[in-house]
MOPAC internal coordinates of N, CA, C and O (Angstrom, degrees):
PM7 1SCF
backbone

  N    0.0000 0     0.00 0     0.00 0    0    0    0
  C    1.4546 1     0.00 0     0.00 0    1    0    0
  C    1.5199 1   108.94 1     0.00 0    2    1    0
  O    1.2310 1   117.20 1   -46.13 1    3    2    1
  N    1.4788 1   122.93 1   133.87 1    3    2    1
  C    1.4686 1   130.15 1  -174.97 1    5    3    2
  C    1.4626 1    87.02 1   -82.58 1    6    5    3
  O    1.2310 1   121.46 1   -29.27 1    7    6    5
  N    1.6159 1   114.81 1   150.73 1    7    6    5
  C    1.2272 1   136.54 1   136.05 1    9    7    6
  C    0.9863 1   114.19 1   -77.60 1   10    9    7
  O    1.2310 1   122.09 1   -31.45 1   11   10    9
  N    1.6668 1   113.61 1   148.55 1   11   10    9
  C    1.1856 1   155.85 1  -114.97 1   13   11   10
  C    1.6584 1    82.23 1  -127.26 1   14   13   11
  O    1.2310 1   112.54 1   -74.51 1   15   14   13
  N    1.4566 1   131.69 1   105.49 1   15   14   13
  C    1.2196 1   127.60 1   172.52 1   17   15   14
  C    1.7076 1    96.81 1  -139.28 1   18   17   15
  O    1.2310 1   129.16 1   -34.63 1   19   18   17
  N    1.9416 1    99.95 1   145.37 1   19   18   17
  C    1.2584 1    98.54 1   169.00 1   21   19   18
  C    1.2434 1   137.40 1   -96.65 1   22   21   19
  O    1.2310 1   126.62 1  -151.94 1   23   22   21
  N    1.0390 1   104.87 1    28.06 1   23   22   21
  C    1.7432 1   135.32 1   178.25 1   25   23   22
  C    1.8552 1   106.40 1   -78.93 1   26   25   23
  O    1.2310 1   126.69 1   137.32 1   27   26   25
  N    1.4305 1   104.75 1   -42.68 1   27   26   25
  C    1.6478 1   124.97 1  -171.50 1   29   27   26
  C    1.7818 1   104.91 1   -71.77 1   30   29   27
  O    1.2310 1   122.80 1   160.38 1   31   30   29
  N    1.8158 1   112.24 1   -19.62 1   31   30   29
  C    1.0409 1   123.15 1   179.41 1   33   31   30
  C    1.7871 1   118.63 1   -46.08 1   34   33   31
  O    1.2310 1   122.46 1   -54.29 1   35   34   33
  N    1.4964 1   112.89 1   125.71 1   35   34   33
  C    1.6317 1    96.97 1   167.85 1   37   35   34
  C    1.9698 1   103.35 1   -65.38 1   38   37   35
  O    1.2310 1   138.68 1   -24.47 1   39   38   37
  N    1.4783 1    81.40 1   155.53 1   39   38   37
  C    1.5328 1   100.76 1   173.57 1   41   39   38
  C    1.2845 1   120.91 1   -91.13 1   42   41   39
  O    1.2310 1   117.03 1   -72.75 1   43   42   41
  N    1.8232 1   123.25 1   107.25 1   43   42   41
  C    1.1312 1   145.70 1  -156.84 1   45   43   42
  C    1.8731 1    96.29 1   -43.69 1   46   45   43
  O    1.2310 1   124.52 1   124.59 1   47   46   45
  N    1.4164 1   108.92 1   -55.41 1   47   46   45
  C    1.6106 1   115.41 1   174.05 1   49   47   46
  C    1.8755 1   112.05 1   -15.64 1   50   49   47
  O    1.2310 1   131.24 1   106.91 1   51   50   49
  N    1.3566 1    95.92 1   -73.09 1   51   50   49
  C    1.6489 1   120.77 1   173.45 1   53   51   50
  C    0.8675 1    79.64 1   -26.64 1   54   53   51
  O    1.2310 1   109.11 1    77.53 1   55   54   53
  N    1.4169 1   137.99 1  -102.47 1   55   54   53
  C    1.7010 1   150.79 1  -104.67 1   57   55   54
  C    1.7321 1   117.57 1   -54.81 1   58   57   55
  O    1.2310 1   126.75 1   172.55 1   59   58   57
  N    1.8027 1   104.63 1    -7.45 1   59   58   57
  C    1.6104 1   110.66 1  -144.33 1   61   59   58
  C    1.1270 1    88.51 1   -87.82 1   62   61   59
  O    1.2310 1   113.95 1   161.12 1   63   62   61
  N    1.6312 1   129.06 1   -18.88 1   63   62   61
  C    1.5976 1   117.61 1   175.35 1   65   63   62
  C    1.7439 1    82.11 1   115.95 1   66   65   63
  O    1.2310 1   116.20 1  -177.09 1   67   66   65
  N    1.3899 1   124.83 1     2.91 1   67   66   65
  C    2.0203 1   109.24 1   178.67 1   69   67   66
  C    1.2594 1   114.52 1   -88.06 1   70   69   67
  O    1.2310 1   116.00 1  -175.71 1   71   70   69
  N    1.7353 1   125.21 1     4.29 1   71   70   69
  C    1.2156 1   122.16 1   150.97 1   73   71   70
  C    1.1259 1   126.99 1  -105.94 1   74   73   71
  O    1.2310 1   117.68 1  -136.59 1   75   74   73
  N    1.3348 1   122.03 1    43.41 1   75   74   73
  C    1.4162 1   137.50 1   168.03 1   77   75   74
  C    1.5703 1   111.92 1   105.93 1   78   77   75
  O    1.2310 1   124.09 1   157.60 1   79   78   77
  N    1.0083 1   109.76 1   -22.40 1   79   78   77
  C    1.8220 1   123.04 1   180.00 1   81   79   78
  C    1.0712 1   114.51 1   -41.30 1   82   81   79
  O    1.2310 1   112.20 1   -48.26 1   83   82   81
  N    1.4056 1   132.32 1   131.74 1   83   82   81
  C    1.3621 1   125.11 1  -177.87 1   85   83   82
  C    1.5738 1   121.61 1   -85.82 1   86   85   83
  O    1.2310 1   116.20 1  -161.24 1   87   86   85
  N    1.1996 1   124.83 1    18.76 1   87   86   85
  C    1.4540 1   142.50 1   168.02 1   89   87   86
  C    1.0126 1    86.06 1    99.80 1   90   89   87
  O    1.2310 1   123.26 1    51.09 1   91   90   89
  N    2.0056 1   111.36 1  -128.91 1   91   90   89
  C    1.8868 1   138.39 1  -150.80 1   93   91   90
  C    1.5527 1    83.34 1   -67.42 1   94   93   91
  O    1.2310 1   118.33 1   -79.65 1   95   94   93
  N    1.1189 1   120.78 1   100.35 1   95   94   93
  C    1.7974 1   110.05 1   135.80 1   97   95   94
  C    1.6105 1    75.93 1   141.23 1   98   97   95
  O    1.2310 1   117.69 1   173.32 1   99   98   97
  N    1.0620 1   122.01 1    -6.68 1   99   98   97
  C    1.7510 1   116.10 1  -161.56 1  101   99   98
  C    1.5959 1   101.46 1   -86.40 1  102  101   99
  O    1.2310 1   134.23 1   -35.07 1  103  102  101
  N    1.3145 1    90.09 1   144.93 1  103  102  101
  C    1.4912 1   101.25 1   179.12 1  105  103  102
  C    1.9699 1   112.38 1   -96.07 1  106  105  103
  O    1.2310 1   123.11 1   -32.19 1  107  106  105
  N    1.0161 1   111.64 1   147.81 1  107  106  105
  C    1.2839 1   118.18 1  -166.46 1  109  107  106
  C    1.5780 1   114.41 1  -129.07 1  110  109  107
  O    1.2310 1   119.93 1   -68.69 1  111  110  109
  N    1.3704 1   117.75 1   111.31 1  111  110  109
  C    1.8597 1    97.95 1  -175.17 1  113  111  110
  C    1.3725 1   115.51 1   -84.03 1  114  113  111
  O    1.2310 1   119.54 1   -36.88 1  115  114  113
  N    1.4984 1   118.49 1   143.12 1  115  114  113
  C    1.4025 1   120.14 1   172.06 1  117  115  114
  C    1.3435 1   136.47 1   -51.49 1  118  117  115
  O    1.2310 1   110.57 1    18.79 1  119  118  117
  N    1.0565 1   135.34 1  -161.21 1  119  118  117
  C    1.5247 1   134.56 1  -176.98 1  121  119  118
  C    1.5396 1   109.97 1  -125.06 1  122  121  119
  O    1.2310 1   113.79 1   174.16 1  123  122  121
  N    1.9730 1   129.36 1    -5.84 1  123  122  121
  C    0.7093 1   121.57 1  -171.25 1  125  123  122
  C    1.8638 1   119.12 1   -81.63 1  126  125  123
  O    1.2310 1   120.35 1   -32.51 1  127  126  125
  N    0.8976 1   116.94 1   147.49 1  127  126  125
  C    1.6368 1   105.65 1  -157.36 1  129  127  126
  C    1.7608 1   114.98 1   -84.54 1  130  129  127
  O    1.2310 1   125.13 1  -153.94 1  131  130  129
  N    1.3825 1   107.76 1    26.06 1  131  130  129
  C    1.8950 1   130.78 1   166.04 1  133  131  130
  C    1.5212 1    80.40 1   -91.08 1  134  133  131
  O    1.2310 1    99.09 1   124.06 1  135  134  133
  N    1.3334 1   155.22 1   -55.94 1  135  134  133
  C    1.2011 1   139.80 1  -128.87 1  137  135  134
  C    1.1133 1   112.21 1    69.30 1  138  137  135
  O    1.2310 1   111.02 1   157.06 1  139  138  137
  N    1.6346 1   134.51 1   -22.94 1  139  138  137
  C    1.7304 1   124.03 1  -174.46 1  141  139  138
  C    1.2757 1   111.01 1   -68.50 1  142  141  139
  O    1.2310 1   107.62 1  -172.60 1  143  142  141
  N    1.4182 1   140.70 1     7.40 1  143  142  141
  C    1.1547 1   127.01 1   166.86 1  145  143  142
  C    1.9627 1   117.28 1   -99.91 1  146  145  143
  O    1.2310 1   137.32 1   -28.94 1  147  146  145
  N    2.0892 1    84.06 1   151.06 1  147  146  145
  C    1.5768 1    80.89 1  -149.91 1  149  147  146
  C    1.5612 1    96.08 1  -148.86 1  150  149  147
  O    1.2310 1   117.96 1   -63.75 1  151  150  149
  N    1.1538 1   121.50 1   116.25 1  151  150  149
  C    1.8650 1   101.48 1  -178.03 1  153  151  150
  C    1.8182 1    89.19 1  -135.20 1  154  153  151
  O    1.2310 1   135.24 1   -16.95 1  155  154  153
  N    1.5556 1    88.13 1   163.05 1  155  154  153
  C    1.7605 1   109.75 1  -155.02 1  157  155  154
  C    1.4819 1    97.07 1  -157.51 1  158  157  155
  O    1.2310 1   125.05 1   -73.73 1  159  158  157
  N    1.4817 1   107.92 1   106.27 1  159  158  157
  C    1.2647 1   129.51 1   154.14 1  161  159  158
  C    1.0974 1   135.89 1   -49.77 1  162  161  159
  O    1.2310 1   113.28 1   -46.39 1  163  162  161
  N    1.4861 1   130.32 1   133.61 1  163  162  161
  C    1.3907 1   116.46 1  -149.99 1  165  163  162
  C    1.9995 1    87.77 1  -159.87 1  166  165  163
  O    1.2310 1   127.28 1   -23.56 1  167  166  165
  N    1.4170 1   103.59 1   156.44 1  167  166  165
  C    1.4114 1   119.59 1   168.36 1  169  167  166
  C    1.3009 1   128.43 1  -106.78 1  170  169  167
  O    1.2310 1   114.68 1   -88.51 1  171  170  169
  N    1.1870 1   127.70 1    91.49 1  171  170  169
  C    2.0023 1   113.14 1   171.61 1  173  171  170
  C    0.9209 1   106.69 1   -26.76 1  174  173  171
  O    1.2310 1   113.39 1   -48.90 1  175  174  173
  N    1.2542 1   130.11 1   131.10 1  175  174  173
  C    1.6894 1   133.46 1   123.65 1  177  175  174
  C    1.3977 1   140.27 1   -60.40 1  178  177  175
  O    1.2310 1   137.87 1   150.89 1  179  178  177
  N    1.4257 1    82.97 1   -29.11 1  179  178  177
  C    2.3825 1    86.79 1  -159.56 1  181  179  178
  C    1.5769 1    85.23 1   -90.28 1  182  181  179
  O    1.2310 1   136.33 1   -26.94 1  183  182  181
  N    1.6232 1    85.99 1   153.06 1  183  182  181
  C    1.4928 1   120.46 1  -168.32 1  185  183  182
  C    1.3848 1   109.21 1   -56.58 1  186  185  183
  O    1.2310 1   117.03 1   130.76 1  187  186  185
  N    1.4608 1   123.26 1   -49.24 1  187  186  185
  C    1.7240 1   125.90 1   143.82 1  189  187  186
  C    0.9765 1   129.09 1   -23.99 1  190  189  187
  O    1.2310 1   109.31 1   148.15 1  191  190  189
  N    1.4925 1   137.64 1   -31.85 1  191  190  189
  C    1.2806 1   131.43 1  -152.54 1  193  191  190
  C    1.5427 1   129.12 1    38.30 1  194  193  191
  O    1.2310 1   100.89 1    33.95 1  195  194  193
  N    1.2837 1   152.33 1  -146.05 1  195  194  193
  C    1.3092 1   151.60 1  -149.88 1  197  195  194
  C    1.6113 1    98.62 1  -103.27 1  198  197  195
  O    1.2310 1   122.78 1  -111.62 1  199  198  197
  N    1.1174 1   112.28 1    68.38 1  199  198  197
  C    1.7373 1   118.06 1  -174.89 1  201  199  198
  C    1.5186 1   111.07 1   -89.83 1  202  201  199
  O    1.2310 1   131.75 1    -9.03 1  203  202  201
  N    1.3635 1    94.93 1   170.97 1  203  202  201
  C    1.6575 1   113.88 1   174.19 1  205  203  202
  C    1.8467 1   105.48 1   -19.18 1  206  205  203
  O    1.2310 1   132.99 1    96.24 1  207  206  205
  N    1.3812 1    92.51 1   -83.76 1  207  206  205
  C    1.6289 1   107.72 1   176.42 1  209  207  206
  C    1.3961 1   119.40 1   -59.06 1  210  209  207
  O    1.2310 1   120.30 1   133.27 1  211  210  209
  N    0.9896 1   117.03 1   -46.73 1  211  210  209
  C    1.5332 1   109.10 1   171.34 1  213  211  210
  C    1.4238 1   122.10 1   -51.66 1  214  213  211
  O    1.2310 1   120.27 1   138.14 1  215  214  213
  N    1.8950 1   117.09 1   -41.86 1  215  214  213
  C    1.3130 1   122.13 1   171.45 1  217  215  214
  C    1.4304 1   112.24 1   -55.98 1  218  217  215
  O    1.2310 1   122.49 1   152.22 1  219  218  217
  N    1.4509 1   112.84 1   -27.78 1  219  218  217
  C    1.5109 1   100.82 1  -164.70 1  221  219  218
  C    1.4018 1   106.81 1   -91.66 1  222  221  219
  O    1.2310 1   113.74 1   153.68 1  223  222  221
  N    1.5429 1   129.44 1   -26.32 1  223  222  221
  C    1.2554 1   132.02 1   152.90 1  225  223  222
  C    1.5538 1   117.54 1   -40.53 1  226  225  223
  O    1.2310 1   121.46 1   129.54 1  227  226  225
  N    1.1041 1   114.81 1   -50.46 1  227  226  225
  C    1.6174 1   107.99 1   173.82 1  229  227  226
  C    1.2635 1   117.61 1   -97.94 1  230  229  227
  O    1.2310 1   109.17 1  -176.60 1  231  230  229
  N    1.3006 1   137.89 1     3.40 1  231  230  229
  C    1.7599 1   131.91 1   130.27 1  233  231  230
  C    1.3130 1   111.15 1   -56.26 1  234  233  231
  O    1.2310 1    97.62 1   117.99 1  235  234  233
  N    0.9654 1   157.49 1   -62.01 1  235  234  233
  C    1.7456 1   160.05 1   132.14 1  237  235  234
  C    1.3058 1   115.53 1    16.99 1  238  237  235
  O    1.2310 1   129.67 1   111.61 1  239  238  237
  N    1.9036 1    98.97 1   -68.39 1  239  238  237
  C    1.5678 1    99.89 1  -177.80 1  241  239  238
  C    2.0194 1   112.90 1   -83.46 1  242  241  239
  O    1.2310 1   133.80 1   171.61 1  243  242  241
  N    1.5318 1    90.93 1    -8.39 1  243  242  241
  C    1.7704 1    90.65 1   159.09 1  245  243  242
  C    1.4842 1   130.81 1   -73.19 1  246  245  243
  O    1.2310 1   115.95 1   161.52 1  247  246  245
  N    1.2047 1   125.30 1   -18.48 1  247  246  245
  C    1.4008 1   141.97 1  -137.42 1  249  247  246
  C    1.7440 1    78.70 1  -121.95 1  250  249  247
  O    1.2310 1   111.52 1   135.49 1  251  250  249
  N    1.3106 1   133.58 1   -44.51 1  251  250  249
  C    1.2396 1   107.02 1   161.55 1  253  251  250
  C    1.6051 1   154.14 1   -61.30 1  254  253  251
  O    1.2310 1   131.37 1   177.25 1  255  254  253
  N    1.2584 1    95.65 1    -2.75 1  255  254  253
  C    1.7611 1   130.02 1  -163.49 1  257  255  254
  C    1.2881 1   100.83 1  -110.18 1  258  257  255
  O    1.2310 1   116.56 1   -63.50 1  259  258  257
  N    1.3520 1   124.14 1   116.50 1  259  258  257
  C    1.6736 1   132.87 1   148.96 1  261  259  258
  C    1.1765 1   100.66 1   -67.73 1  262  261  259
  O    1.2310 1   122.70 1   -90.49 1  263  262  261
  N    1.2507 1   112.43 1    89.51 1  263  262  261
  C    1.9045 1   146.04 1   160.11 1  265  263  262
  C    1.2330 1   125.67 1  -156.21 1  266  265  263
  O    1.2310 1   120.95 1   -25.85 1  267  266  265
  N    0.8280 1   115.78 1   154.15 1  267  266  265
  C    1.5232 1   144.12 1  -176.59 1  269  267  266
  C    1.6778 1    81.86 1   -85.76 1  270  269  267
  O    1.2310 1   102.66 1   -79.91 1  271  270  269
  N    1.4205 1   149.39 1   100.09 1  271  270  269
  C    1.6114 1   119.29 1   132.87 1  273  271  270
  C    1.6921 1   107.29 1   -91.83 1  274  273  271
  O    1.2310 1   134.72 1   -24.15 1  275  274  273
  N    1.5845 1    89.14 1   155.85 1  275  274  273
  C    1.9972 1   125.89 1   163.36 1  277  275  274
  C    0.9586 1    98.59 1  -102.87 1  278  277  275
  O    1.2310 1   119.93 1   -45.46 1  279  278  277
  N    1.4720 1   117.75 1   134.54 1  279  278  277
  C    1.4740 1   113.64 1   142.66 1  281  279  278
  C    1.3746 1   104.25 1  -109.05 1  282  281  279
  O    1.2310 1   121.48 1   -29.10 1  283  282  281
  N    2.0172 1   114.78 1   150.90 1  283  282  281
  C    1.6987 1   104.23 1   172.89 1  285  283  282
  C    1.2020 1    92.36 1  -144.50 1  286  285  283
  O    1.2310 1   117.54 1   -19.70 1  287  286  285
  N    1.5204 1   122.28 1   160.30 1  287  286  285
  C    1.0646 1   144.10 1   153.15 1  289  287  286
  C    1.7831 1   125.19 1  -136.28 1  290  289  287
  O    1.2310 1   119.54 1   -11.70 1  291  290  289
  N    0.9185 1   118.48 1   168.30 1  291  290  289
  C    1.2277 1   126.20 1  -173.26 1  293  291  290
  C    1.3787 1   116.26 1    37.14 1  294  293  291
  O    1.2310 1   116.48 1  -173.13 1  295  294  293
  N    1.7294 1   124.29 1     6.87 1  295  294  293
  C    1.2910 1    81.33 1  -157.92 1  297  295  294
  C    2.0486 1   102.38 1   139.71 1  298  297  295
  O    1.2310 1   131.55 1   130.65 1  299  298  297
  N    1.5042 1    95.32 1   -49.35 1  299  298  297
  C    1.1492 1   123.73 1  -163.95 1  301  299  298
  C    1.6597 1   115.75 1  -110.13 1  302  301  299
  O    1.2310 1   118.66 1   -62.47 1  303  302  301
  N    1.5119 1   120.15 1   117.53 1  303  302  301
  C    1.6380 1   105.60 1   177.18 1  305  303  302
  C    1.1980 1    82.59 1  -119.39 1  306  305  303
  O    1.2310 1   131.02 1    -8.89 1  307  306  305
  N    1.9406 1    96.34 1   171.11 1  307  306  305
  C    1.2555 1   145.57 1   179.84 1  309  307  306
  C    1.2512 1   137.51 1  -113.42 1  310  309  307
  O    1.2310 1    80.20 1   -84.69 1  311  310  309
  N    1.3491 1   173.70 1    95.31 1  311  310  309
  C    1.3458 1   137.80 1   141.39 1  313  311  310
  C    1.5730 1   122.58 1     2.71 1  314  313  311
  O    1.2310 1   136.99 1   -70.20 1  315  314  313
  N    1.6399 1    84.70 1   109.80 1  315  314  313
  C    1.8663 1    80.93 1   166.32 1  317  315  314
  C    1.6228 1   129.26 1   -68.72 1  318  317  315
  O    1.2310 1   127.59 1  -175.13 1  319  318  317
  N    1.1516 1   103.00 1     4.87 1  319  318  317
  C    1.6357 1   125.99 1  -163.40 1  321  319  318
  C    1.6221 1    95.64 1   -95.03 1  322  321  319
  O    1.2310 1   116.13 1   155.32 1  323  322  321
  N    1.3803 1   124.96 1   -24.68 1  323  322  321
  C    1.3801 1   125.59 1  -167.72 1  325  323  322
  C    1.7180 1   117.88 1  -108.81 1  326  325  323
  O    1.2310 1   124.79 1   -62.48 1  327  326  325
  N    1.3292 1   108.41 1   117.52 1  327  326  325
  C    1.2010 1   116.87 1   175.42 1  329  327  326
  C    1.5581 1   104.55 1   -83.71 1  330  329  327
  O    1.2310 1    94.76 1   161.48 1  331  330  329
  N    1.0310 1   161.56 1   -18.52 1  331  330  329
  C    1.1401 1   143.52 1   118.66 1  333  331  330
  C    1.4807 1   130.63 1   -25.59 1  334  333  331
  O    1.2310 1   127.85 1   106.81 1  335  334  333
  N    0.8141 1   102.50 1   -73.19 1  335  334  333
  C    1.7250 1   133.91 1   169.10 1  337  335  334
  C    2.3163 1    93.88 1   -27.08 1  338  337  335
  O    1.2310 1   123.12 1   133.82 1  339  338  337
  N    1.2677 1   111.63 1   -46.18 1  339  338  337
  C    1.5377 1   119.79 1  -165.01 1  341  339  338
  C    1.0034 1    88.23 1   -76.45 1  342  341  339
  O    1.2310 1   114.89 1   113.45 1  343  342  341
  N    1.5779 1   127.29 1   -66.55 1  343  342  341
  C    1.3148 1   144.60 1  -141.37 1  345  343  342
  C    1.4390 1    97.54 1   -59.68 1  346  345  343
  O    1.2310 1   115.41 1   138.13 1  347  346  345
  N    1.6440 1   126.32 1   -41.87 1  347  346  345
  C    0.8958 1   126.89 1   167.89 1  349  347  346
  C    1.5249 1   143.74 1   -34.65 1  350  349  347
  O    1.2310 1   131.37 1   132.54 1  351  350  349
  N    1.5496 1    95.65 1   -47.46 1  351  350  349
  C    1.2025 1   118.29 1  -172.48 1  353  351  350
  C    1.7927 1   121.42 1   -62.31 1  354  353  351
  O    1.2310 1   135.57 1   178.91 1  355  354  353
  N    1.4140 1    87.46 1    -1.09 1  355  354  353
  C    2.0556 1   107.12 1   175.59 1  357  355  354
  C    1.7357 1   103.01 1    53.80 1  358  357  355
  O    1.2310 1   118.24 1  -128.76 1  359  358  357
  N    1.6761 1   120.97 1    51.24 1  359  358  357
  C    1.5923 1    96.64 1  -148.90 1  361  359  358
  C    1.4417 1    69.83 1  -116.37 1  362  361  359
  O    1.2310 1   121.78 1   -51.90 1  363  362  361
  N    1.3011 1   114.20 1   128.10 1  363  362  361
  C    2.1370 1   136.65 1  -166.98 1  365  363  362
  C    1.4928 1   101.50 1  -112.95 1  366  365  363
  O    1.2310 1   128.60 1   -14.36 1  367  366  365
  N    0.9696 1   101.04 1   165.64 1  367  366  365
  C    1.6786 1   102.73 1   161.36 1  369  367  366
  C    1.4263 1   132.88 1   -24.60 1  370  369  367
  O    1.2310 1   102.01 1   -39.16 1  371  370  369
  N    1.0817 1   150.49 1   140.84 1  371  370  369
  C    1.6256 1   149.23 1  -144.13 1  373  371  370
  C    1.1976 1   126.83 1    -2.60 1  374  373  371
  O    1.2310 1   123.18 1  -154.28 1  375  374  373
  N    1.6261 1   111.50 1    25.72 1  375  374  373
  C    1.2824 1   115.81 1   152.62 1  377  375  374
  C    1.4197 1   119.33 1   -67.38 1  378  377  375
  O    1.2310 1   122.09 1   -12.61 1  379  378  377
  N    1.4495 1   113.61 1   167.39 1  379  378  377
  C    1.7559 1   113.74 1  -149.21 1  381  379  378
  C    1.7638 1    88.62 1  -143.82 1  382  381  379
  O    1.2310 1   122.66 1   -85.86 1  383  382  381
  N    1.4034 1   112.50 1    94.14 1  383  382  381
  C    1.4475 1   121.90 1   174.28 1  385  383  382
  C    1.9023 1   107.70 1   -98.71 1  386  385  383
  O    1.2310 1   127.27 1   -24.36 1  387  386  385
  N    1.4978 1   103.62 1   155.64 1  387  386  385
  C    1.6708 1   100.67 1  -168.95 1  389  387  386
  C    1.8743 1    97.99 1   -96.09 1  390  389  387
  O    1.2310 1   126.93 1   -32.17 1  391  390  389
  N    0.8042 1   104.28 1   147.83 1  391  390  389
  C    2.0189 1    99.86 1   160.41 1  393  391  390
  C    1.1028 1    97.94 1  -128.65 1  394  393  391
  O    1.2310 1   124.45 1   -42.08 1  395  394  393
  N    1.7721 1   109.06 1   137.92 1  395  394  393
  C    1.4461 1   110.73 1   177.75 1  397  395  394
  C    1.4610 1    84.15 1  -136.46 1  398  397  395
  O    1.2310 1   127.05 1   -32.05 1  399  398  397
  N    1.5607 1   104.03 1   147.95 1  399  398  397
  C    1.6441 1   130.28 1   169.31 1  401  399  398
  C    0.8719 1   120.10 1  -140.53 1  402  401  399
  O    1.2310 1   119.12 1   -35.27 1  403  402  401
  N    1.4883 1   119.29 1   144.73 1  403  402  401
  C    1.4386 1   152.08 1  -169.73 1  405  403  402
  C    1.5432 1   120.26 1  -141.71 1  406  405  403
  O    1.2310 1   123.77 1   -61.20 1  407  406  405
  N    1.3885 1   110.37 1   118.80 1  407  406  405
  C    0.9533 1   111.20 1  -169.01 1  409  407  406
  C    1.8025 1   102.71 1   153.89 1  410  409  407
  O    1.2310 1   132.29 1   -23.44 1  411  410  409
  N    1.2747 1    93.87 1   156.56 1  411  410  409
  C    1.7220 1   101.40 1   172.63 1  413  411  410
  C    1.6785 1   126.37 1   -59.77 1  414  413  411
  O    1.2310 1   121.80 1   151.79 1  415  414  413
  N    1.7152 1   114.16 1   -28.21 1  415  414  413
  C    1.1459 1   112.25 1   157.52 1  417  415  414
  C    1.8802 1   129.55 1  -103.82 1  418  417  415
  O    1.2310 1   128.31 1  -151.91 1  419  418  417
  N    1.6038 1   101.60 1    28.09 1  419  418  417
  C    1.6900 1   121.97 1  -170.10 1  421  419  418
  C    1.7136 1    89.71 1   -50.36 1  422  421  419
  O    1.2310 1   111.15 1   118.16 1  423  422  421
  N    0.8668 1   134.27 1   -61.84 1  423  422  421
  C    1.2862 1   122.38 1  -134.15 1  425  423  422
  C    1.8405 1    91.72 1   -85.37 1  426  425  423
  O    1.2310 1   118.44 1   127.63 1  427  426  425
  N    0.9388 1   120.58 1   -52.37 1  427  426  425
  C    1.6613 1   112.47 1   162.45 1  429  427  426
  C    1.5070 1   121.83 1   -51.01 1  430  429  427
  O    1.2310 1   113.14 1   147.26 1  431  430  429
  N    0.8767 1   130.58 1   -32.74 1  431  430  429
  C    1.7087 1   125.04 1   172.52 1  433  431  430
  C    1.6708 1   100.47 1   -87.68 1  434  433  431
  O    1.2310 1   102.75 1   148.39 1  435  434  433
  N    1.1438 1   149.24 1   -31.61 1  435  434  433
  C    1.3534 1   136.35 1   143.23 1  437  435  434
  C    1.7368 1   112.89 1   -20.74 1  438  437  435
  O    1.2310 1   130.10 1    92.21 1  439  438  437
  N    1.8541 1    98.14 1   -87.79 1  439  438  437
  C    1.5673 1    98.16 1  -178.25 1  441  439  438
  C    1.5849 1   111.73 1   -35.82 1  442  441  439
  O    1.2310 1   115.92 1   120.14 1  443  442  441
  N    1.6895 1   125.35 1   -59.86 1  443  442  441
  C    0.9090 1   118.03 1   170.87 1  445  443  442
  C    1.6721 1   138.52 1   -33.08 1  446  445  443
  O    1.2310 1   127.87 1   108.81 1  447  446  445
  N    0.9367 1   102.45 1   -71.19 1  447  446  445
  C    1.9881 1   115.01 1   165.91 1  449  447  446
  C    1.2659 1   106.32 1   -46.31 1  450  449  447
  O    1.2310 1   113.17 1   139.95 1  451  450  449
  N    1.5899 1   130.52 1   -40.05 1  451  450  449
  C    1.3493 1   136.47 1  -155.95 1  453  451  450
  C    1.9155 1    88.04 1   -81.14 1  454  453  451
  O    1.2310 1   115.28 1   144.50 1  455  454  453
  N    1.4167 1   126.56 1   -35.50 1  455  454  453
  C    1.8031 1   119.93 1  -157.10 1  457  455  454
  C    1.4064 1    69.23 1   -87.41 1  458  457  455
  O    1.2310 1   115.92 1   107.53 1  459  458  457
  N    1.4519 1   125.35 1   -72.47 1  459  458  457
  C    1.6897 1   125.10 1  -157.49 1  461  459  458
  C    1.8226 1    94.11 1   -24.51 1  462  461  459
  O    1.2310 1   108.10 1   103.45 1  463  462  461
  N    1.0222 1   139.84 1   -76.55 1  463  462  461
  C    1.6616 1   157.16 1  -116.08 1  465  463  462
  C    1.8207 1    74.92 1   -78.10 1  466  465  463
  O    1.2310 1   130.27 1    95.46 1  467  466  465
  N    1.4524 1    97.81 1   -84.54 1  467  466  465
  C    1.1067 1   117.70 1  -159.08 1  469  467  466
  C    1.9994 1   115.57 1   -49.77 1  470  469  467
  O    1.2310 1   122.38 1   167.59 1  471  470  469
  N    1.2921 1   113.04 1   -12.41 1  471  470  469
  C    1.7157 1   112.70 1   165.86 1  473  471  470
  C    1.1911 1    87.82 1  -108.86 1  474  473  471
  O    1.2310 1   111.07 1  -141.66 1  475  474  473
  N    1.3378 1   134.41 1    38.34 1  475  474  473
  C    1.3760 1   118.17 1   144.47 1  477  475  474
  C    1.7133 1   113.85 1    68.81 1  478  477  475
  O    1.2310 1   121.11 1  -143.18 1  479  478  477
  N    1.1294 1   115.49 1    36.82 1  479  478  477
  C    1.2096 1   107.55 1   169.35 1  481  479  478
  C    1.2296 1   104.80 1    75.49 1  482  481  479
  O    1.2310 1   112.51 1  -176.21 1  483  482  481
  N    1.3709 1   131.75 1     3.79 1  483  482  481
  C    1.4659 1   124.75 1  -164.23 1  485  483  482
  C    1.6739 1   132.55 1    42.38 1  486  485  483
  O    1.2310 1   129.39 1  -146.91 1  487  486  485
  N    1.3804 1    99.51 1    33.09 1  487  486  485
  C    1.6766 1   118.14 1  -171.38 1  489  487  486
  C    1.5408 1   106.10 1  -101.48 1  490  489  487
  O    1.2310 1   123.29 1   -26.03 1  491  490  489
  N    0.9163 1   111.29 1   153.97 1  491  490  489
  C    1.8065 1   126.21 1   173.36 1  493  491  490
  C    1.4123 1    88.20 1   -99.39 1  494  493  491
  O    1.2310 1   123.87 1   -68.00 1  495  494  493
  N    1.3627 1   110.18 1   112.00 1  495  494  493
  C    1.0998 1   103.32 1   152.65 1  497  495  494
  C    1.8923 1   125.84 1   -77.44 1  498  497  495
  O    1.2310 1   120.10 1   180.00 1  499  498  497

């Protein structure tokens, strides 16, 4: 099992889309020298934003993925493993948080987290 270092972190700089990335939805490769690191910007939709239930829906679909996920915003990362840890992140309606993963299954728990985010948690609002 790799330790968890924040050195392996992508660099928020990257994320703006100036290394070719296509911004909100764009995928971005990491700096760690496996190449498995990978983070992809994304927008809430639902009227909730990154709530109670919503965090625990995407701790769930993290816990299935051999990865390492981050979540960050503003400024600020997380454990994707932590429903606290999200809840934190104050991330509301069309706010735009990054997920980055590492790991042997990164690039599948990305796409994954990336459909989860984007149908909104799968909630009626």
């Amino acid at each position: 099992m790799r330790e968890r270092s924040d050195s392996n972190r992508p660099d928020p700089a990257q994320a703006d889309g100036a290394d070719g990335a296509d911004g909100a939805g764009g995928e971005t490769p990491g700096g760690g020298s496996s190449g498995a690191g990978r983070s992809r910007r994304v927008t809430i939709p639902n009227r909730r934003g990154l709530h109670a239930r919503a965090a625990a829906k995407f701790v769930k679909l993290c816990e299935g993925f051999d990865a390492e996920v981050t979540v960050s915003r503003d400024g600020q990362s997380v454990g994707g493993r932590s429903i606290m840890g999200l809840m934190m992140l104050a991330a509301g309606q069309d706010s735009t948080i990054e997920i980055s993963a590492e790991g042997p299954e990164a690039g599948a728990a990305l796409e994954a987290l990336r459909a989860l985010v984007e149908a909104g948690f799968h909630e009626a609002d």
